[in-house]
C-alpha positions in Angstrom: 42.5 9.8 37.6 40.0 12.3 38.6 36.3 10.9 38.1 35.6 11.2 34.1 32.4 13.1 33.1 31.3 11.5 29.7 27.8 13.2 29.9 26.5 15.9 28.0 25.8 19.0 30.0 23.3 19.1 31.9 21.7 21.1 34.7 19.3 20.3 37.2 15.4 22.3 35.9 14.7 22.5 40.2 17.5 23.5 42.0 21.2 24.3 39.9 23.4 20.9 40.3 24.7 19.7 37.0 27.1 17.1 35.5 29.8 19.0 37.1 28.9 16.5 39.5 30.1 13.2 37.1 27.5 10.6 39.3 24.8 13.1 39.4 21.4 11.8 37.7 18.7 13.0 36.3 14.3 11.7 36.4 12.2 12.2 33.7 11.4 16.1 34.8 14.8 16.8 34.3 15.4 16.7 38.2 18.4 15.7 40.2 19.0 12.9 42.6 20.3 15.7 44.8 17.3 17.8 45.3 15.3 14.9 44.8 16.9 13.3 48.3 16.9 16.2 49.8 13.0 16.6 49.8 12.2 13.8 50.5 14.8 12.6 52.9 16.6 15.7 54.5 14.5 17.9 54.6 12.5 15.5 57.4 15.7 16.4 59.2 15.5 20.1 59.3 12.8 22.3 61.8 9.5 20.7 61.8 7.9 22.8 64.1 6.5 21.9 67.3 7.6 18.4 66.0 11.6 20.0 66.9 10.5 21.6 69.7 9.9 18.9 71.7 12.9 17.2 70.0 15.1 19.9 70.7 13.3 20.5 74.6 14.6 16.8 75.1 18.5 17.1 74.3 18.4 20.0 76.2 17.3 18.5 79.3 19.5 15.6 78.8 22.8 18.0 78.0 21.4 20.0 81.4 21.4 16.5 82.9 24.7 15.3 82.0 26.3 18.4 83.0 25.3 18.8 86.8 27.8 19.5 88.6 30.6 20.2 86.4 31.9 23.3 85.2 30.7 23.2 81.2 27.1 21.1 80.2 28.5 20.9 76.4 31.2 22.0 74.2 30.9 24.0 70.8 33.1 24.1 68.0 32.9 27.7 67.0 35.3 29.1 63.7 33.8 32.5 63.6 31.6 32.2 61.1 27.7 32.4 60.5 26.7 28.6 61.6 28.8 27.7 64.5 28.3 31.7 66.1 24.9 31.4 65.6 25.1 27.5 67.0 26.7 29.3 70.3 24.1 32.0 70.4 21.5 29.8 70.4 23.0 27.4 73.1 23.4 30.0 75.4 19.8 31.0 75.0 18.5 27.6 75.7 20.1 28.1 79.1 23.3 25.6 78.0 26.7 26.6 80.0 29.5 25.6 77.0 32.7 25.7 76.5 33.8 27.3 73.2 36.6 25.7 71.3 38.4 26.7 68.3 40.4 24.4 65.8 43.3 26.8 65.2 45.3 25.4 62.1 47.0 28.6 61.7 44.7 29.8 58.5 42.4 32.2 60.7 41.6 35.5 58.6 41.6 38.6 60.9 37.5 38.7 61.0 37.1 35.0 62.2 39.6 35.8 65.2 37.3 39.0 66.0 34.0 37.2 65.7 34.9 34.1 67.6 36.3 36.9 71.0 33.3 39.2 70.3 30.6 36.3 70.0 32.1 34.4 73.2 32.9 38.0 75.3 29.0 39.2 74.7 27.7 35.7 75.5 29.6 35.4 78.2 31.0 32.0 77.7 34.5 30.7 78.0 36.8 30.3 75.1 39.9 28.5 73.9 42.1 27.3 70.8 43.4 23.9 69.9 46.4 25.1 68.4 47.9 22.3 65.6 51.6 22.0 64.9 52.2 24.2 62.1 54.9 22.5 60.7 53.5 18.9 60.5 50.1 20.3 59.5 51.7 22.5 56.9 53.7 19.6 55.5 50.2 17.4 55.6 48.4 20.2 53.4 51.3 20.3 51.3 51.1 16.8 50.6 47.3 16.7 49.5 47.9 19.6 46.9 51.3 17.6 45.6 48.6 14.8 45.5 46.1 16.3 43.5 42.9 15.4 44.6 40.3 17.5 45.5 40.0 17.1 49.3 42.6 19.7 50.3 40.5 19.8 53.3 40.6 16.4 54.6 43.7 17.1 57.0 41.2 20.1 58.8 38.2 17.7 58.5 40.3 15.3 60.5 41.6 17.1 63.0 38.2 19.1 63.8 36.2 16.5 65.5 39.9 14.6 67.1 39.9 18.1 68.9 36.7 18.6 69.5 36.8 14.9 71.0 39.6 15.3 73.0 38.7 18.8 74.8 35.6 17.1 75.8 37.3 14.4 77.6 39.4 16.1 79.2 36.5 18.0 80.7 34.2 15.4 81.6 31.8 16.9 78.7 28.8 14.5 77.0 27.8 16.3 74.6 29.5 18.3 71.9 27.1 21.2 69.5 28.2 22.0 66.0 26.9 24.3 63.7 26.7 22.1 61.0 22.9 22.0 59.6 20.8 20.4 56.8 19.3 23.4 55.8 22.3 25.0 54.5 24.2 22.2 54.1 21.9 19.4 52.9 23.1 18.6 49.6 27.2 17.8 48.9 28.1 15.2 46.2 30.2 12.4 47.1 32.4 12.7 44.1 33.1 16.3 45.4 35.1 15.7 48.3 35.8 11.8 49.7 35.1 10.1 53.2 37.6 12.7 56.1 37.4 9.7 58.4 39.1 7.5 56.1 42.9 7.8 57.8 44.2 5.5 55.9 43.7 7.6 52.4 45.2 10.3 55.0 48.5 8.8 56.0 48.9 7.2 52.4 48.7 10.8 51.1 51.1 11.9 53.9 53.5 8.9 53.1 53.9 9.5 49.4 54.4 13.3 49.2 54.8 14.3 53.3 58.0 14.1 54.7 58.8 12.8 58.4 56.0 11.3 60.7 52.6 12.4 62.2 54.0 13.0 65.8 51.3 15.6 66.8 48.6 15.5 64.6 45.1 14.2 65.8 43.6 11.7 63.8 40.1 10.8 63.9 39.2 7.4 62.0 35.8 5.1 62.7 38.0 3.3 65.9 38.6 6.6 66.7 34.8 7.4 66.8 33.6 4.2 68.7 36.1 4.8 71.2 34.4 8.3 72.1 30.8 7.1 71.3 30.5 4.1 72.8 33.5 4.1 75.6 33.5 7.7 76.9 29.9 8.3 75.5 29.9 11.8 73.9 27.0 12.4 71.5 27.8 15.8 68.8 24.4 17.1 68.9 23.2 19.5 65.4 21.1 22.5 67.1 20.3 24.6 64.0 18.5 21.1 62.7 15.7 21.6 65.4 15.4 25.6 65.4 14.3 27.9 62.4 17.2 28.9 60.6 18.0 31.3 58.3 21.4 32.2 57.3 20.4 35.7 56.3 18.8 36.2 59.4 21.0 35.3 61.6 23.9 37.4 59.9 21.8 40.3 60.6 21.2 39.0 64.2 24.9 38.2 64.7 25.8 41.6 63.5 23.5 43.3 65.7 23.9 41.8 69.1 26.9 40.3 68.6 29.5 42.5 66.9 29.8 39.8 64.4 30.8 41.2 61.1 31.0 39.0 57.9 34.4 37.9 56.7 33.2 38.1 52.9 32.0 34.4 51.2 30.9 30.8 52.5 34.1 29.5 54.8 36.1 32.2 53.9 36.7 32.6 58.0 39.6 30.8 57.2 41.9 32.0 54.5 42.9 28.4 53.0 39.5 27.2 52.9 38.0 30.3 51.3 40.7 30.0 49.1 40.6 26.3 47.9 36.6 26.3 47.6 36.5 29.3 45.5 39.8 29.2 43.2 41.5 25.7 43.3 38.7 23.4 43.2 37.0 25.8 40.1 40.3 26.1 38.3 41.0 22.3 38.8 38.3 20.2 39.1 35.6 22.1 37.7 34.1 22.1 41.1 31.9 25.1 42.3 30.9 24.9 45.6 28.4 27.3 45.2 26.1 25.3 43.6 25.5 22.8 46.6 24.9 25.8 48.5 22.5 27.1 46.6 20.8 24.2 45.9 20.6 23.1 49.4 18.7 27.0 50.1 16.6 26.9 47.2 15.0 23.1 48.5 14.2 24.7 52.0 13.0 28.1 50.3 15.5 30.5 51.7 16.5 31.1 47.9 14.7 30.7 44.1 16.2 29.1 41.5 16.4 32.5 39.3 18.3 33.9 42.3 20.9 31.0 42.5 21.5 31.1 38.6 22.0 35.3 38.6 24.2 34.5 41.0 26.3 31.8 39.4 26.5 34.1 36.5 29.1 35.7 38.3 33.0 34.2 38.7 33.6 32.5 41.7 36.4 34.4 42.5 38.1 37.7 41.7 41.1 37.1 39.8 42.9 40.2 41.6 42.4 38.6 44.9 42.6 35.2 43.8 46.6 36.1 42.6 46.9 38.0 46.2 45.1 34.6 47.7 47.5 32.0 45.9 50.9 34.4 47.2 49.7 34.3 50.5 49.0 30.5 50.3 52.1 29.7 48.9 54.2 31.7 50.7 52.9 30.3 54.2 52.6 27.2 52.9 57.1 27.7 52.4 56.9 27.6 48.2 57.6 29.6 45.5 54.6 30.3 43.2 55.6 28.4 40.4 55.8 25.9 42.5 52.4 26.5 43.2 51.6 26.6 39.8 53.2 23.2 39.0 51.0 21.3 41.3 47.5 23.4 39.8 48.6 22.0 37.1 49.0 18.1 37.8 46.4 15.8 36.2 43.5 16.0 38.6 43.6 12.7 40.8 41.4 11.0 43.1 40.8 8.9 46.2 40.6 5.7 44.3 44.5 6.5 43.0 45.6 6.2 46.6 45.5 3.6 49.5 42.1 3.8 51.1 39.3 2.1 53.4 36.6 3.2 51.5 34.3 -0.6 51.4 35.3 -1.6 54.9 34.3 2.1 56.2 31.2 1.9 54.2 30.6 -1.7 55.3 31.3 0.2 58.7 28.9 2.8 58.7 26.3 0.8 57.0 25.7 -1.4 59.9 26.1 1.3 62.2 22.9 3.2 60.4 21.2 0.0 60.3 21.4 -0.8 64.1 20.8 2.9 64.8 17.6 3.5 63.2 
């Protein structure tokens, strides 16, 4: 069963978390463990000044290093939108020579194709896809809808770093940049969306509501990630956590250097993802993804709180475009929509309903943390 709320409502009085998060708590200010970690844990994480600078001179130098010689220094995972564009633009400045790479898993919207040629063509940096099989990965996408759960993102999650991983090998590359950051970032419950290294939730999924086998599909579990940390030693490497960022400003510097134009909401460079974050996972699980957002901007100042809640006074999504969405989606995905409509409306699931490695991988990553501090 999905995870049962049983408090009473309840938001956050500093940033705009509630109970839609079920494990959220609250202190005796009536603030939330989320916002509450965040300041006082990642937000030592984000740009600390000259602090960063030095940081951030360092991996430079060492990526500069590592690459001598070769064709690329690093590699970049860039989807077209704001974070992993701005990621590239800010590599290039530092006088890095990447390779771009794009995960293509077939759900590109028009504007994310354009942005990922136009950012790459005026930086002047080389570019190609890691094109998935459409039919396995559409029958694995398929499978985590029929299975309810809210991580209709996993099989993407997955197969993002495998790529990433991969590409990098096969280049002699170190060192791979993403645009995830803290700033933006920073605060995600757990209860929202479970552990994407966890393969064996993955293929359980797969097993029970997938048909055939996962021939092509690149997986990327913890053995996965020891084989590519500690045996062919590549390090991914967070840029925008040692640089000042500002999402707003650098849309407006993407737009006008880079012929970058906005695609229209938070992941919605790809037409699935844009999709499930704003209409599934509110129409389902009571899940708006929104709220982390804001509340992760709002703890580093980029937003007040009486901005984030004018904003959430609005839907999520337009129900116009929301129907045109969920035809789209169905259609590609090779269903009719009331087939669509039968699995919205399956009693909401969750990872513990399925096989999973969740206290070995935990266990895992616990020790790893511990040794790496």
């Amino acid at each position: 069963m999905w995870l049962q709320n049983h408090k009473t409502y309840q938001q956050c009085t500093r940033c705009v978390m509630d109970t839609s998060d079920p494990e959220i708590t609250f202190d005796e200010n009536g603030y939330c463990n989320h916002c509450t970690e965040f300041i006082e844990k990642t937000s030592k994480r984000i740009y600390l000044g000259e602090k960063s600078d030095k940081v951030l001179a360092d991996i430079v130098q060492r990526i500069k290093k590592s690459g001598k010689g070769k064709e690329y220094d690093c590699l970049i995972g860039i989807s077209g939108g704001i974070d992993s564009c701005y990621a590239a633009y800010v590599a290039k400045n530092l006088g890095l020579r990447p390779l771009a790479v794009h995960m293509d898993n077939g759900w590109n919207s028009e504007a994310a194709v354009k942005n990922i040629k136009n950012v790459a063509g005026k930086l002047g940096i080389d570019y190609q896809s890691y094109v998935l099989d459409w039919e396995e990965f559409k029958d694995l996408q398929l499978a985590f809808l029929k299975a309810s759960v809210p991580e209709a993102e996993t099989p993407t999650d997955i197969a993002i770093p495998a790529a990433m991983h991969q590409i990098a090998v096969k280049h002699n590359i170190k060192f791979v940049i993403s645009g995830g950051n803290f700033a933006t970032e920073g605060i995600l419950p757990k209860s929202w969306h479970y552990n994407a290294k966890d393969v064996c939730y993955l293929k359980g999924i797969h097993k029970k509501f997938g048909s055939g086998k996962l021939k092509r599909f690149p997986l990327f579990g913890f053995k996965n990630e020891i084989y590519f940390k500690y045996i062919k030693g590549i390090r991914f490497v967070y840029l925008l956590n040692y640089v000042p960022y500002s999402k707003k400003e650098a849309m407006l510097l993407l737009e006008k250097e880079l012929d970058w134009k906005y695609y229209g909401g938070k992941h919605y460079e790809s037409k699935f993802t844009g999709f499930i974050q704003s209409y599934l996972l509110n129409e389902k699980f009571q899940i708006d993804y929104r709220r982390a957002t804001f509340s992760s901007q709002i703890c580093t100042g980029e937003m007040t709180r009486d901005e984030a809640l004018e904003l959430l006074k609005e839907p999520p999504y337009d129900p116009v475009i929301a129907q045109q969405e969920k035809e789209y989606v169905a259609k590609k995905l090779g269903i009719s929509l009331n087939e669509f409509d039968a699995i919205m409306d399956l009693p909401p699931k969750s990872y513990q309903d399925y096989p999973n490695n969740k206290k070995f991988l935990e266990f895992i990553y616990g020790l790893y943390w511990k040794l790496n501090k």
